[in-house]
C-alpha positions as CSV (number, residue, x, y, z in Angstrom):
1,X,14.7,67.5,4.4
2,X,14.0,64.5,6.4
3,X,17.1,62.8,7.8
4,X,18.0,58.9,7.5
5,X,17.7,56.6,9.8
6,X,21.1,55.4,9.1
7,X,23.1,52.5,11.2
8,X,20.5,53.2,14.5
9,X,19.0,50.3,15.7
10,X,15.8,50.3,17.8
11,X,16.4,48.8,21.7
12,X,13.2,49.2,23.4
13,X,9.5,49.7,22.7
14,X,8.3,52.7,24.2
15,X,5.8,50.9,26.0
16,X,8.2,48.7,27.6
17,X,10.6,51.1,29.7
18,X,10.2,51.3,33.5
19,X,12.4,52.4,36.6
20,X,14.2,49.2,36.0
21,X,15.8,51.1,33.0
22,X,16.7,54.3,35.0
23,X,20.4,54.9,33.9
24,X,20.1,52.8,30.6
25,X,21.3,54.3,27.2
26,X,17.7,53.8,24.8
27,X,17.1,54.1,20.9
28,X,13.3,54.8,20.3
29,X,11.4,54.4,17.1
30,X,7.7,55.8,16.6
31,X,5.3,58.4,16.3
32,X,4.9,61.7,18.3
33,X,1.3,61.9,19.9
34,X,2.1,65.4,21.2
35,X,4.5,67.6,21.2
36,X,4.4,71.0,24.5
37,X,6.5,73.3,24.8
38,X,7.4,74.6,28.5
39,X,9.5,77.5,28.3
40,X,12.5,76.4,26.2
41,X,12.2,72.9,27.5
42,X,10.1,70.5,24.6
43,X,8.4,67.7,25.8
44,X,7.3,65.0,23.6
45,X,5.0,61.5,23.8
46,X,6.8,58.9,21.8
47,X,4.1,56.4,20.7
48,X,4.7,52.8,19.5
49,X,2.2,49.8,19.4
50,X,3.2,48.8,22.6
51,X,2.7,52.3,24.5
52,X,4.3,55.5,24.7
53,X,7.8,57.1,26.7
54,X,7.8,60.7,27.4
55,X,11.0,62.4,25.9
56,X,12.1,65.5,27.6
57,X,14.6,68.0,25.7
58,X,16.5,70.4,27.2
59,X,18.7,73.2,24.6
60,X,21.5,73.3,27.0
61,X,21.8,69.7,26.6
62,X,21.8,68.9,22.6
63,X,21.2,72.1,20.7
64,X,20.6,70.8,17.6
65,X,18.1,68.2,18.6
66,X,16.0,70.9,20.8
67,X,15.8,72.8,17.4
68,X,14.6,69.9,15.3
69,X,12.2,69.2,18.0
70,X,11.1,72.5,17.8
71,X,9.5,71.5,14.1
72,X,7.9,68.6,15.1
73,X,4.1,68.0,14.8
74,X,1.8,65.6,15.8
75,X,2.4,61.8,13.9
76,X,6.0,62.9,12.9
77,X,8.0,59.5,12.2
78,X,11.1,60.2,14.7
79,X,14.2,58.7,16.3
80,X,15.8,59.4,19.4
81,X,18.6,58.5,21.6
82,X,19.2,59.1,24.9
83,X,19.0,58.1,28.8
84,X,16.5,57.1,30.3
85,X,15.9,58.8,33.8
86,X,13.2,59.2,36.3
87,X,10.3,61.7,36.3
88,X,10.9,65.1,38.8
89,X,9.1,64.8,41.9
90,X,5.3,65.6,41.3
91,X,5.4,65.0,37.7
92,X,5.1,60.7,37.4
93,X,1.8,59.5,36.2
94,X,0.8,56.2,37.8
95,X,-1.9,56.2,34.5
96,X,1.1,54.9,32.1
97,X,3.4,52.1,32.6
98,X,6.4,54.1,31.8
99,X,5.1,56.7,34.0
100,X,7.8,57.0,36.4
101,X,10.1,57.3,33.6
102,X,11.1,60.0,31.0
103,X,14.3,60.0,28.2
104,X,16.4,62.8,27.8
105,X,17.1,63.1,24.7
106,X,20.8,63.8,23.4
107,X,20.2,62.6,19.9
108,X,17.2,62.9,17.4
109,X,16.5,61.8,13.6
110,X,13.3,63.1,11.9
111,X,12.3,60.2,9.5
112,X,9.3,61.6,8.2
113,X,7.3,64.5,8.4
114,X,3.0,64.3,8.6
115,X,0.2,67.0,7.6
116,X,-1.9,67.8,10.1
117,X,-4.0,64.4,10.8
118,X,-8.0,64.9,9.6
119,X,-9.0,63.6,13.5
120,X,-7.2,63.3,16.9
121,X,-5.8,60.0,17.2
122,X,-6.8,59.9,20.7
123,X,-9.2,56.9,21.9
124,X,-11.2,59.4,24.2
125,X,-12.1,61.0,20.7
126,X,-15.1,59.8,19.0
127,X,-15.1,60.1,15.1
128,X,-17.4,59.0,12.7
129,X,-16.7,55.2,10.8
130,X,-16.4,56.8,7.2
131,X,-13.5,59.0,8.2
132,X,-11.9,56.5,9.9
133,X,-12.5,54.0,7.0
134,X,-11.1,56.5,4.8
135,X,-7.6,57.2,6.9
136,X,-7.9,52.9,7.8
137,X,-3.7,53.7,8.3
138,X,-4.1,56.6,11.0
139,X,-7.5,54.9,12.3
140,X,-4.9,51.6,12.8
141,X,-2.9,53.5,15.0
142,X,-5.4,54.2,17.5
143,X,-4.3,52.4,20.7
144,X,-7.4,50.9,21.0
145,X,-7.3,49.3,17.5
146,X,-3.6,48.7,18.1
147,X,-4.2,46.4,21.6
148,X,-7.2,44.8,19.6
149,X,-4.2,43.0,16.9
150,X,-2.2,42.6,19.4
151,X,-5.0,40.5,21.5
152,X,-6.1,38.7,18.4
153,X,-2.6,37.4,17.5
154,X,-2.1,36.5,21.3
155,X,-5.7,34.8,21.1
156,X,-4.6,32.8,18.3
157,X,-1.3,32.0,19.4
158,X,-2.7,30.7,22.3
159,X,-5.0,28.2,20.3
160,X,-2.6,26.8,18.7
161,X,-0.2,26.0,21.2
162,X,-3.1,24.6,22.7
163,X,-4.6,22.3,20.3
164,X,-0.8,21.2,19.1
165,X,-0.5,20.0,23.0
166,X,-3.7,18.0,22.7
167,X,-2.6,16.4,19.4
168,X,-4.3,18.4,16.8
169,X,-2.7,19.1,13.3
170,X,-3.6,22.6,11.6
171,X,-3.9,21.5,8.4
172,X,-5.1,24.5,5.3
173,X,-8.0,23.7,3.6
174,X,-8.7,25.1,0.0
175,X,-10.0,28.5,-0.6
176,X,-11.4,27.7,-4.4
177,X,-13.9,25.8,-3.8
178,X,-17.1,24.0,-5.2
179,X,-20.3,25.7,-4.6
180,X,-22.0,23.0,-2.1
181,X,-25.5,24.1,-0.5
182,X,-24.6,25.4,3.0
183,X,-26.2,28.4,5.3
184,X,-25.7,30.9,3.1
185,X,-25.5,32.3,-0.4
186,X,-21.4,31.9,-1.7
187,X,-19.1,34.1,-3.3
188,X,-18.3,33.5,-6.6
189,X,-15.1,33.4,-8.5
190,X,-15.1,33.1,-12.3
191,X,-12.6,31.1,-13.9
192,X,-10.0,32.2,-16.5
193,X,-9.4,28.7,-17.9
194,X,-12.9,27.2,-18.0
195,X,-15.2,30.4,-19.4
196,X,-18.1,30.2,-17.9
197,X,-17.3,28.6,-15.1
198,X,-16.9,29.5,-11.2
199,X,-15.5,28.9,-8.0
200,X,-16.9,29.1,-4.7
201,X,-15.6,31.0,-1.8
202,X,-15.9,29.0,1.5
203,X,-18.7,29.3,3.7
204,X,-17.0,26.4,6.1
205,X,-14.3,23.6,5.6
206,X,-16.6,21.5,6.7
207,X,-16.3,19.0,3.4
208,X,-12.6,19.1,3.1
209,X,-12.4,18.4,7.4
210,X,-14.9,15.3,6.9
211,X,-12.1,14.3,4.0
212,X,-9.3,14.3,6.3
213,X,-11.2,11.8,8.9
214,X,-11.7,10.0,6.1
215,X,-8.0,9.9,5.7
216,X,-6.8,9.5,8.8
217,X,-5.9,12.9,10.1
218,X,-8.3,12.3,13.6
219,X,-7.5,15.6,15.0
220,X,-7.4,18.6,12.5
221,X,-7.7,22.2,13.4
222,X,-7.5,25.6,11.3
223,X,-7.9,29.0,12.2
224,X,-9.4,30.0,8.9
225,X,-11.5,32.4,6.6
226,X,-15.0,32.1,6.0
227,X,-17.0,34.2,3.4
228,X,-20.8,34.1,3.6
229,X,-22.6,36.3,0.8
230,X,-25.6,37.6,3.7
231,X,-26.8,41.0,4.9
232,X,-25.0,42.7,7.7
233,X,-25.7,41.9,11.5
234,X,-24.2,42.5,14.6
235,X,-23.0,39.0,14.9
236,X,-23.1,38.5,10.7
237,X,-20.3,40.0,8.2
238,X,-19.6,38.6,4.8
239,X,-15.5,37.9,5.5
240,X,-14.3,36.5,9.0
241,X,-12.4,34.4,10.7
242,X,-13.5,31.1,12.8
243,X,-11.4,28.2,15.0
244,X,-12.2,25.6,12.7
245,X,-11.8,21.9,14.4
246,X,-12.7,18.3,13.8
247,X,-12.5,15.4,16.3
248,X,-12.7,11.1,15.2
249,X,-13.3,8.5,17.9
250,X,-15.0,10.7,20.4
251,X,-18.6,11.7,22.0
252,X,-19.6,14.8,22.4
253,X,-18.4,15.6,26.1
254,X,-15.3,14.7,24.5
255,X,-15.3,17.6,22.5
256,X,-16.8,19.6,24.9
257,X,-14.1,19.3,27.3
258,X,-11.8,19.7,25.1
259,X,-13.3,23.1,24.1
260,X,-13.5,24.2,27.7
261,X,-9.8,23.8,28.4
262,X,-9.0,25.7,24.8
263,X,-11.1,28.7,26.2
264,X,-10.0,28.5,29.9
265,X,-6.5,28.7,28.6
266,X,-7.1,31.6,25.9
267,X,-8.8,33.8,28.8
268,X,-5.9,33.0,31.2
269,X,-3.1,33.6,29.1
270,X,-4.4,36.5,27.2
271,X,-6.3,38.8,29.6
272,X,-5.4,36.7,32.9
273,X,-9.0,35.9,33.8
274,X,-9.7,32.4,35.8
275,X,-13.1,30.9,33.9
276,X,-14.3,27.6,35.2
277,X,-13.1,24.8,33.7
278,X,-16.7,23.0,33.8
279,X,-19.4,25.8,32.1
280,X,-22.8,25.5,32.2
281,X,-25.0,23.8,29.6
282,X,-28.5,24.7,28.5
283,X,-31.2,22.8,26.1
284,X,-32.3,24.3,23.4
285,X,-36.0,24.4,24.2
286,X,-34.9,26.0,28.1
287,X,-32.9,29.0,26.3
288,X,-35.8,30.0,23.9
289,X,-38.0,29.6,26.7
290,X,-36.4,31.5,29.3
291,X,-34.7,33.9,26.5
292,X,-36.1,34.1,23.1
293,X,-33.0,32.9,21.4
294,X,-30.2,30.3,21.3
295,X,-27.6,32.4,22.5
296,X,-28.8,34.5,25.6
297,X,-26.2,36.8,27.5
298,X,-26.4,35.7,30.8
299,X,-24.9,38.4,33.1
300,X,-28.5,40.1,33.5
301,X,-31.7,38.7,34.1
302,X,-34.4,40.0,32.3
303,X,-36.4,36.9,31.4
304,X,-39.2,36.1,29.3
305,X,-42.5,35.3,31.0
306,X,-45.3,33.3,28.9
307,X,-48.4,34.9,29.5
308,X,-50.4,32.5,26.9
309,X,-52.7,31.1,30.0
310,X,-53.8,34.2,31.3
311,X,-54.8,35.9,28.9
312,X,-56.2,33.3,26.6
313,X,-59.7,34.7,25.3
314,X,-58.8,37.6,27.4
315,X,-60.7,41.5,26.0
316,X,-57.8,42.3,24.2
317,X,-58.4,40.6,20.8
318,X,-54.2,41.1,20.0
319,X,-52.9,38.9,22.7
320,X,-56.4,36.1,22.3
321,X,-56.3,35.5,19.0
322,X,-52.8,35.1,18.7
323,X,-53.3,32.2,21.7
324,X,-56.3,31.2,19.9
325,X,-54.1,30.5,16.2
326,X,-51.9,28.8,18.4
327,X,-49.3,31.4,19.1
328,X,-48.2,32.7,22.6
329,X,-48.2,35.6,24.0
330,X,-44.6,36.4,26.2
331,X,-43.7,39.9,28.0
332,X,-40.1,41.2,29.9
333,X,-40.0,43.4,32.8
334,X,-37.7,46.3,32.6
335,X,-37.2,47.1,36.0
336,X,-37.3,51.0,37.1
337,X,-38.2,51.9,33.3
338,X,-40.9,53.3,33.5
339,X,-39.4,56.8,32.9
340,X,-39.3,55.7,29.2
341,X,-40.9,58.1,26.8
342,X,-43.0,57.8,24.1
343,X,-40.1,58.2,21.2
344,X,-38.3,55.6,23.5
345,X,-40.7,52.9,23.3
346,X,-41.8,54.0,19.3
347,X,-38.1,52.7,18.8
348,X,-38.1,49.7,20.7
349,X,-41.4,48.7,18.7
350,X,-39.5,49.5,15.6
351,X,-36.6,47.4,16.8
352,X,-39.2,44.0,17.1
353,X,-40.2,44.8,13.8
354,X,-37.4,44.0,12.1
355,X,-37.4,40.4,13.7
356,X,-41.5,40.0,12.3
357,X,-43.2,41.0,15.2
358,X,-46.5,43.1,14.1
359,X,-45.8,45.6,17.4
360,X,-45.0,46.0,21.0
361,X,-47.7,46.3,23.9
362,X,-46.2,48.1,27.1
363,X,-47.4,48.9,30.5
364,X,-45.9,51.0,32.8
365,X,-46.6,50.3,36.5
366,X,-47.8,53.7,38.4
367,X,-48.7,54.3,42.0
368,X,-52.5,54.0,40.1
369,X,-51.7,50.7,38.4
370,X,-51.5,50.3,34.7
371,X,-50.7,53.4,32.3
372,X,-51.2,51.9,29.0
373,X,-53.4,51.7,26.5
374,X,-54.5,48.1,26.3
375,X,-55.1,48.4,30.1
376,X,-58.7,48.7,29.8
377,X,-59.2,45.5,27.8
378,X,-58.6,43.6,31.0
379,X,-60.5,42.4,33.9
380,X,-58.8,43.0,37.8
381,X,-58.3,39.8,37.9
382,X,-56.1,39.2,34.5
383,X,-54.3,42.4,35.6
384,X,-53.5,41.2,39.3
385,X,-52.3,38.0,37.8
386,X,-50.2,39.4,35.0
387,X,-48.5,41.8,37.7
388,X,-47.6,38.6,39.9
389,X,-46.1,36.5,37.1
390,X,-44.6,39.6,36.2
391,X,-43.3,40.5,39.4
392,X,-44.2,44.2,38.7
393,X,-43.7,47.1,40.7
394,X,-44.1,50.8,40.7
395,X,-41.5,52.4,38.1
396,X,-41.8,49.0,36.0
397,X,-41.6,48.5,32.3
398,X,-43.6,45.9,31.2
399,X,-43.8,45.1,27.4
400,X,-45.5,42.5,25.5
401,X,-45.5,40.7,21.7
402,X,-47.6,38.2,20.6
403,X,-47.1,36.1,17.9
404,X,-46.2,32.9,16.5
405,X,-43.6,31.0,18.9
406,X,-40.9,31.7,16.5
407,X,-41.7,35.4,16.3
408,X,-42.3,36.2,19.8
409,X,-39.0,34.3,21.2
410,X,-37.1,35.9,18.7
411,X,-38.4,39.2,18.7
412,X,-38.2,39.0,22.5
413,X,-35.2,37.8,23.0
414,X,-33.3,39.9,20.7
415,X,-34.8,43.2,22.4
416,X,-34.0,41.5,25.8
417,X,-30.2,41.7,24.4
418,X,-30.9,45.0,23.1
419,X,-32.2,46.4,26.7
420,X,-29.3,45.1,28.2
421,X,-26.8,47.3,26.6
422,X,-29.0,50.3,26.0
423,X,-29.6,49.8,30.5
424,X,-25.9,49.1,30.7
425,X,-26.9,45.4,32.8
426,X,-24.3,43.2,32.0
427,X,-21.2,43.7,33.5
428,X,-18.2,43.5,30.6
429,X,-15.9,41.7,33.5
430,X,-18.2,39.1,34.4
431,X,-18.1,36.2,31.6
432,X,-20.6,33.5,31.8
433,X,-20.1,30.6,29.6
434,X,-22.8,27.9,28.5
435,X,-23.0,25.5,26.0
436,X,-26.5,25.0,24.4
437,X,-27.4,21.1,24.0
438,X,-30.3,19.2,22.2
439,X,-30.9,21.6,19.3
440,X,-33.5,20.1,17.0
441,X,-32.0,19.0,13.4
442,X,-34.9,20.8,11.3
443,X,-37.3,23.3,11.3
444,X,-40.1,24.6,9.2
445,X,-39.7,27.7,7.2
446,X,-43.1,29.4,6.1
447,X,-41.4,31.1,3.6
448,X,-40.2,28.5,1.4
449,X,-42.7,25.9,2.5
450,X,-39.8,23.6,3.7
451,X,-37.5,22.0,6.6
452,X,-34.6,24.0,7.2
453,X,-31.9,23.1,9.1
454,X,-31.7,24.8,12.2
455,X,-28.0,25.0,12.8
456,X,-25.3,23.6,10.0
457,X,-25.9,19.6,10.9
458,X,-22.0,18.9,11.6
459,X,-21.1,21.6,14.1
């Protein structure tokens, strides 16, 4: 029978104990990551969201809490009370922030008991999604997923104090809506009252923020949900969250800078990372250029090289015709990649695919030149001047698409993105910030013979 909790109150996180607390009566509240048993004396890791407290339990000390303790099992609900005191010699672990501490244990209350858990809850553990999905409560107690909330609330915290200093009002915008053309297809909600009937989900605020400049309200801001009805992506999901804001009386550096001093303070305050108040800015037509698309990572290199000129009515009818119907024809160089096998690049020509592209050429650069098969389609002199714009060298990767602009930028750029985390080349410490200027308002879809709008026209 599991035992009540009673009149005990909680003190500390278990994550929060250090040798400033040596001496210090403690009551902990959590779970029990793990539980060994050395010889008589029990051991236990107390986890909480905020980390975890080794608790150390001797029989000569409290009988009757060694002997519950001697029942407990991994994600048992428990509370303890006890002194906190520091590790023996040889035994702290500089790993943990409560690693030159442990609490021995004079009291203990088992709240509630747990069957054996269907995967480790251990970070270093790798399960697959649809478990976790299926146990979201255990998977929510992974310390990874637990320091991601905590992050997010800090993140938004942050924001607001932010924006409140700078004399913006959050303001909640209706979630019933109208349906109103935007970027994407809405959800719908049928009405009750009016059969027949149906509201919209938001894709934006964006018609309810123009209404309060209308009215007045020059500075609004909203942290708020956004539902777009669209297949999945890596940077697409049909629920999620966006720092909604909306400026009178200003320019656009205006809103730039104040953009840059909401991020600079959310990096500082939150991870304690220094990013430059001034970030870079790019145009529109330079990004798709250099990198395919209008949001290129740039910690790595890796850019795209137009080839169109040299290879204009070239042998191989692929890249001339596509020059010839007014297309281009644009390559990347994978440094030292050459070691890439067949099923390797097979993949990454599947992978262009699903942004239109009809295939991928590649070359890799050998001690005898070219091994590829579109290598013989060339004359010496189209090969030496590919390999100088391509700065290609021995154990090279080079790989080609051509296409219409649109296709090959896009294709491109998204597998220069995709390289760079298969090859591990940006660094996850180094952030580099730039804002993209000058998009165009419209451009033409082939698909449903009209001007689309290239990005939503108010943001």
């Amino acid at each position: 029978m599991n035992d009540a909790l009673g009149n005990w109150k909680r003190t500390h996180y278990c994550g929060d104990l250090t040798s400033d607390n040596i001496g210090k009566e403690v009551c902990l509240m959590g779970w029990v990551q793990r539980r060994r048993d050395h010889g008589g004396l029990i051991f236990i890791d107390l986890r909480d969201r905020e980390g975890i407290t080794q608790l150390a339990l001797d029989p000569d000390r409290d009988p009757e809490a060694h002997a519950k303790a001697d029942r407990i099992r991994n994600e048992f609900v428990i509370a303890v009370k006890g002194t906190i005191s520091p590790r023996p010699e040889g035994t702290i672990n500089p790993k943990m922030k409560t690693g030159e501490v442990e609490m021995e244990v004079s009291e203990l209350r088992i709240l509630n008991t747990s069957k054996t858990p269907p995967f480790l809850l251990d970070d270093h553990v790798e399960v697959a999604e649809n478990i976790r999905l299926k146990h979201r409560y255990l998977d929510l107690r992974r310390p990874a997923l637990q320091k991601n909330m905590i992050l997010r609330h800090n993140v938004t915290k942050t924001v607001r104090n932010y924006l409140d200093e700078n004399g913006f009002l959050e303001i909640e915008t209706p979630v019933l809506n109208k349906s109103t053309p935007e970027g994407a297809r809405d959800f719908l909600v049928p009405s009750r009252v009016n059969g027949g009937n149906f509201f919209a989900l938001p894709q934006s605020p964006q018609l309810f923020k123009q209404l309060l400049m209308v009215s007045g309200y020059d500075r609004y801001c909203q942290i708020v949900k956004c539902f777009r009805d669209e297949d999945l992506r890596a940077d697409r999901q049909p629920e999620f969250t966006q720092i909604d804001c909306e400026m009178s009386f200003v320019d656009c550096d205006d809103v730039i800078t104040i953009m840059e001093g909401m991020i600079a303070r959310v990096f500082k305050e939150t991870i304690g990372v220094d990013v430059p108040a001034k970030m870079a800015r790019m145009t529109y037509a330079e990004a798709l250029n250099r990198f395919g698309v209008d949001n290129p990572d740039l910690r790595f290199d890796l850019e795209l090289v137009e080839l169109s000129s040299i290879v204009d009515g070239c042998g191989f009818k692929v890249f001339a015709d596509a020059v010839k119907n007014g297309g281009m024809v644009k390559a990347i160089n994978a440094k030292k990649c050459a070691t890439f096998s067949r099923k390797d690049l097979d993949n990454l020509t599947d992978f262009v695919k699903i942004y239109g592209a009809k295939g991928l050429a590649w070359v890799k650069m050998t001690e005898d030149g070219w091994q590829s098969p579109i290598g013989k389609f060339f004359t010496p002199e189209e090969l030496e001047q590919i390999n100088q714009a391509m700065d290609a060298e021995v154990g090279d990767l080079l790989m080609f698409v051509a296409d219409t602009t649109a296709i090959t930028n896009e294709a491109l750029g998204r597998l220069r993105g995709h390289l760079g985390q298969k090859l591990g080349l940006a660094d996850k410490d180094n952030y580099q910030f730039v804002w993209i200027t000058d998009f165009p308002l419209l451009e033409w879809d082939g698909e449903t013979r009209r001007h689309m709008a290239v990005h939503h026209p108010f943001t």
